[in-house]
Steps between C-alpha positions, in 0.01 A plus 500: 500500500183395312339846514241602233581544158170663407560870435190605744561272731874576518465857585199460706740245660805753521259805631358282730851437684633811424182663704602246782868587574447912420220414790717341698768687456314790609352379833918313562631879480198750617275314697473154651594200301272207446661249416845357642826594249517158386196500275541843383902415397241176307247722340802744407676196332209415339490798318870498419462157343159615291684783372843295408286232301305801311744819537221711325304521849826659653340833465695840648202496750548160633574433824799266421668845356374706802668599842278512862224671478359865449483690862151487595497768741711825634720723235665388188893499481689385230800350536784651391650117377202228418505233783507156313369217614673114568428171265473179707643177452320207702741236478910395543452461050347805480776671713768306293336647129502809643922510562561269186345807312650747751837471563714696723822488702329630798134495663350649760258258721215681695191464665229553350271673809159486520383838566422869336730660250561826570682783263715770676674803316768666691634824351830659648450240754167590642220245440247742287234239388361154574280303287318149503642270188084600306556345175854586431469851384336652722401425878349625834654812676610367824726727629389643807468060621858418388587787736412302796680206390790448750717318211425754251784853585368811388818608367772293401848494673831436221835377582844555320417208290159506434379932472165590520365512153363795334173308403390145610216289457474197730276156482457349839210303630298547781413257768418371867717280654298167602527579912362866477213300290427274783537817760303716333212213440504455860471869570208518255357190643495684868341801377237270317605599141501285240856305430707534178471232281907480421777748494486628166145579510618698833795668350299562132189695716709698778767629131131672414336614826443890497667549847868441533473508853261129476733371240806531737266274693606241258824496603589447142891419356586555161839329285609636188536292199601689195567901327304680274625875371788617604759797484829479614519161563647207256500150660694206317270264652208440713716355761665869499150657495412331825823596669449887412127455630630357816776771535185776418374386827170308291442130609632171269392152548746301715465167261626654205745284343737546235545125295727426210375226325153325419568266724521705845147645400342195457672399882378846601174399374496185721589609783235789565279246414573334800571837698211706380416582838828592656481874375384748681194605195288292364634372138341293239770475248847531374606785299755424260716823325814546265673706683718666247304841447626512134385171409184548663449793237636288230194238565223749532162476598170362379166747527512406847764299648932528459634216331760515747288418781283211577303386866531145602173471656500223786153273590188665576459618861118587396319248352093430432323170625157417611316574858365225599376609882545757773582359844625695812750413729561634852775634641678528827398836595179377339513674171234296288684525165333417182692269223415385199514132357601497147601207240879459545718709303877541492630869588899572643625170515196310638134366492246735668148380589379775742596851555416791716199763477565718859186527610135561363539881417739398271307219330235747408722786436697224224177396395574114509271276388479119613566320116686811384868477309704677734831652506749326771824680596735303705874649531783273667362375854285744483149396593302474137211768445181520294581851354149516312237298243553530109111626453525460150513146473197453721212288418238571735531189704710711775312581813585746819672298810358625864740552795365266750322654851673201676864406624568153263693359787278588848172646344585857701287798294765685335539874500775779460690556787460893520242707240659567158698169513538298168615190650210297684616290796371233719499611844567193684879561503584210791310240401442507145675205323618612204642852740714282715580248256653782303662671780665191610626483100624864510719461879617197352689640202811612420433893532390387885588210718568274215364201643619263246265209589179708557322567139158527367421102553655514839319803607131370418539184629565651856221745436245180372637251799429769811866487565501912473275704609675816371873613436570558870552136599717407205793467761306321715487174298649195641474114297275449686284732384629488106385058578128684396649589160508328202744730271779435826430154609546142343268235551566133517119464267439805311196390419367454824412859651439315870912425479576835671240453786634152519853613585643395213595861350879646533607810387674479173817679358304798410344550823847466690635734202204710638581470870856582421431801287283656730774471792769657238263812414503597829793693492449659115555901504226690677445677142338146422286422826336839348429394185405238586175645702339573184404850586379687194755747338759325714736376260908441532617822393237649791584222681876516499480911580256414800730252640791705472372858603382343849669172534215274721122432487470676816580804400326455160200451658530805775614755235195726391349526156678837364845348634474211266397694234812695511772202421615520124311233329182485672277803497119539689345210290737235616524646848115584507465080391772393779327662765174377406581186491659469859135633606325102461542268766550175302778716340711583814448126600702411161781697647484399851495152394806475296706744736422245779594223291828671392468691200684769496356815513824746494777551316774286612771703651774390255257582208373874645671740294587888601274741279738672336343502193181706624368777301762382217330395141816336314530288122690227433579394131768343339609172663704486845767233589300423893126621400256287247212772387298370844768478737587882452118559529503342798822647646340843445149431624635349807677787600225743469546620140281498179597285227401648178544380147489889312721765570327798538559852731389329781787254478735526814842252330489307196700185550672419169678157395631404180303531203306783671360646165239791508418526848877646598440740229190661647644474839786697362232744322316542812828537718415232735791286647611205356617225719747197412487197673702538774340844592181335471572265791645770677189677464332206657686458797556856600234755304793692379742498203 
């Protein structure tokens, strides 16, 4: 690796990077990380390849021997079985030496989750301890917080097959599920706190907040991914383990997968490449495991890692790249959102060259500087994010960015809407530009009218040409009036700008794709025409529960304040927000507009469902013959019900389909009634089983 061969220089060299990843690996499991996983799994390997080319460095103290990190705060518990850590393998090779030197008859695929280990010791079937992973030995006492963690069962529940063991110590890992992220941003957001930064960092600070009542806040999930001690209990393999765990009443990873050749991993490997984003945790690797329990003890472990075990780890999600600039960009509730403008780098399958910063508070709070290295986290679709500057490679030629006073688009003085507010907006909400242009984007798509011919382009060039004045008279255009456009029209000289005066402009194929779209939408489900308003906090799942509970604008808009409040799914905030915005003229004139132009603005009678669901909270898992995942959402919410995706006390039915896996067991646990398929539409259509 052409490192040093000088004696000083070679250890300064080791301490040097030793000091980084202990660093590192400190802040990664008690604080905030500062740098994305990518470079520390470099500056770990690093290290690993220093101390293979000169194996005297590979002191007992070394990091590349050590597990986690020492608990930095709270009281000391040792584990009653060290918690080892994972090697990684980067690479299809690197997976293939690993099985040419480990060879089994049968492997265990998982994934690897990205969240907080957790230790829990359950004695006689009651949990009596909970600890953080620390560095191995010993960890943080969290017991009181894994108390209020719906997956985690105070005391264990056996079966014929699978007794309660005297003594058992259980490896899980702690996380929040990416939706409850995005909820409880939002939620934070409203009440002008600062956002998370991702859902580990979420998870990893509510395991180690001093009131369990704030961590259950979190809404935090756990799976369990190994054993420690145990008494009384004597699996053949780790494919048994997880099947006693499950029958215990403790939650296993659905995407376990038991493989019988080298061949099958590698495929497994592969194809959660390409489906990273279909579970229901986040995940940044594959874990690969012999699944024989006696071999596994036949291969033994390093100071800090099973040779039984290894972690596929997939591309960085987190990666560093320059900031070039910080723009803003407005919104169409007129949220002026800062972004930054970085050199292109590639991060979850594509090329990124901005990302979001939310709004001012939070560029000061991450202390972003324009010139900085930054650290960009982009997951799936998801939007990407500046997460925060890597300060020590700074050079002094950063400098401070200043929100501007102005709106970009129409020069309106910007200010919060109420006192308190983080997000600054521009109040010019009708005529602003860059407002309408987006609000015309958002009714357009597919979670509203899904106006296929209507996009960004389209939507400015009615806004530049006059054509629109605002949303309200998108149903009143004609071609005649779309002949002033130059997105919708053809002209016989496209050169010469007189042509359209001239007469000698037609509407082109987009603009009678337009014309015809616009007639079609007319009719979409009144769930939609809401949406589609743009009201703040109104969003399809509010939307959908709106339309339902009172079936016509009309009575939408006569219904008081408190009343909307009180339908499952929307709350004071959302109603608060609806009623407010029914309160500006050029609002109601939207709505007047389209209704006279033939929108529709109730449910239509064959679509208007009986509530019989009202009041009822019900799970679906496994997978039904009639229902995709949405459709049995939608089936419920339509009705009246709440569609939930954890089974908990509050659950009225849980809905169970083939492969149903841990959530009938809790259900079961809980005594809550468990529905087939058949009852479930019965349930639908009559409120009753």
């Amino acid at each position: 690796m052409g490192s040093v061969t000088n004696p000083v220089d070679l250890h300064r060299e080791w301490n040097d990077l030793a000091q980084e990843v202990r660093r590192h690996r400190n802040l990664y499991y008690n604080g905030e990380p500062a740098i994305p996983d990518a470079d520390f799994d470099a500056l770990f390997q690093r290290l690993l390849a220093l101390e293979e080319e000169h194996p005297e460095l590979a002191v007992p103290d070394s990091p590349t021997q050590q597990v986690g990190a020492a608990p930095s705060a709270g009281e000391d518990i040792e584990h009653l079985e060290r918690m080892m850590s994972l090697d990684n393998v980067f690479s299809a090779g690197e997976m293939q030496d690993w099985l040419d030197r480990t060879p089994a008859k049968t492997y265990l695929t998982e994934l690897k989750i990205d969240g907080l280990s957790i230790d829990l010791v359950y004695r006689n079937g009651r949990l009596t301890t909970a600890a953080t992973r620390g560095d191995g030995t010993v960890g943080e006492e969290i017991t009181a917080n894994a108390r209020v963690i719906e997956d985690i069962p105070h005391e264990l529940t056996g079966t014929d097959e699978y007794p309660v063991p005297e003594l058992i110590e259980i490896r899980g890992e702690v996380y929040m599920r990416p939706e409850d992220f995005e909820e409880i941003n939002e939620e934070r957001a409203a009440d002008g706190k600062d956002k998370f930064a991702n859902p580990r960092n979420a998870a990893a600070g509510g395991l180690r907040m001093k009131d369990p009542a704030e961590v259950k806040k979190r809404r935090l999930k756990m799976v369990c991914h190994g054993l420690g001690a145990r008494e009384g209990f004597s699996p053949s393999s780790q494919h048994d383990a997880y099947k006693a765990i499950a029958a215990w009443g403790l939650p296993v990873s659905p995407y376990t997968k038991q493989v019988y050749s080298a061949k099958e991993v590698q495929d497994e490997v592969a194809h959660w490449a390409e489906h990273r984003h279909d579970a229901i945790f986040e995940m940044d690797g594959l874990v690969v495991k012999v699944d024989d329990l006696a071999s596994q003890r036949a291969l033994g472990a390093t100071s800090r890692a099973p040779r039984w075990a290894i972690a596929y780890k997939y591309p960085p999600e987190e990666v560093t790249t320059k900031l070039k600039n910080i723009e803003v960009g407005v919104g169409r509730t007129g949220r002026v959102t800062p972004y930054a403008v970085m050199e292109p780098v590639f991060v979850s399958g594509s090329t990124v060259e901005m990302a979001t910063l939310h709004n001012q508070s939070e560029v000061k709070r991450k202390g972003v500087l324009i010139g900085d290295t930054v650290i960009i986290r982009k997951a799936g679709e998801i939007i990407p994010e500046v997460l925060g500057p890597v300060r020590e490679q700074r050079d002094g030629s950063e400098h401070e960015w200043t929100f501007p006073e102005n709106c970009p688009a129409c020069g309106t003085k910007l200010a919060p809407q109420k006192d308190g507010d983080a997000d600054w907006r521009c109040p010019n909400t009708q005529s602003c530009p860059a407002q309408l242009s987006a609000r015309l984007e958002y009714l357009a798509s597919r979670k509203a009218l899904d106006i296929e011919a209507l996009g960004e382009k389209g939507a400015m060039d009615l806004i530049d040409n006059g054509i629109l004045v605002d949303e309200s008279e998108l149903f009143e255009l004609t071609a005649e009036k779309l002949l002033a456009s130059d997105v919708y029209t053809a002209k016989k000289d496209t050169k010469d700008k007189r042509s359209k005066k001239e007469g000698n402009a037609k509407v082109n194929t987009a603009g009678q794709n337009l014309l015809s779209n616009l007639e079609e939408v007319k009719g979409r489900d009144f769930w939609r025409v809401l949406v589609s308003l743009s009201i703040r906090h109104v969003g399809p799942i509010a939307a959908r529960a709106l339309a339902s509970r009172y079936g016509s604008m009309d009575r939408l808009r006569a219904a008081k304040t408190e009343e909307l409040a009180e339908v499952d799914g929307v709350g004071m905030t959302i109603a608060q927000s609806f009623h407010d915005w029914f309160e500006v003229d050029w609002h109601r004139t939207i709505v007047d507009k389209w209704a006279a132009a033939g929108v529709a603005m109730e449910v239509a009678a064959e679509d208007h469902k009986e509530q019989t669901l009202e009041g009822l909270t019900i799970v679906v898992t496994g997978s039904l013959e009639n229902f995709t995942r949405d459709s049995a959402k939608e089936a419920i919410v339509s009705r009246g019900g709440k569609a939930t995706g954890s089974v908990s006390k509050k659950t009225s039915y849980l809905v169970a389909g083939a492969n149903a896996g841990s959530k009938e067991d809790k259900a079961r646990e809980l005594d809550i009634p468990i529905l087939n398929e058949s009852q479930f539409q019965q349930l639908l259509e009559t409120g009753e089983v």
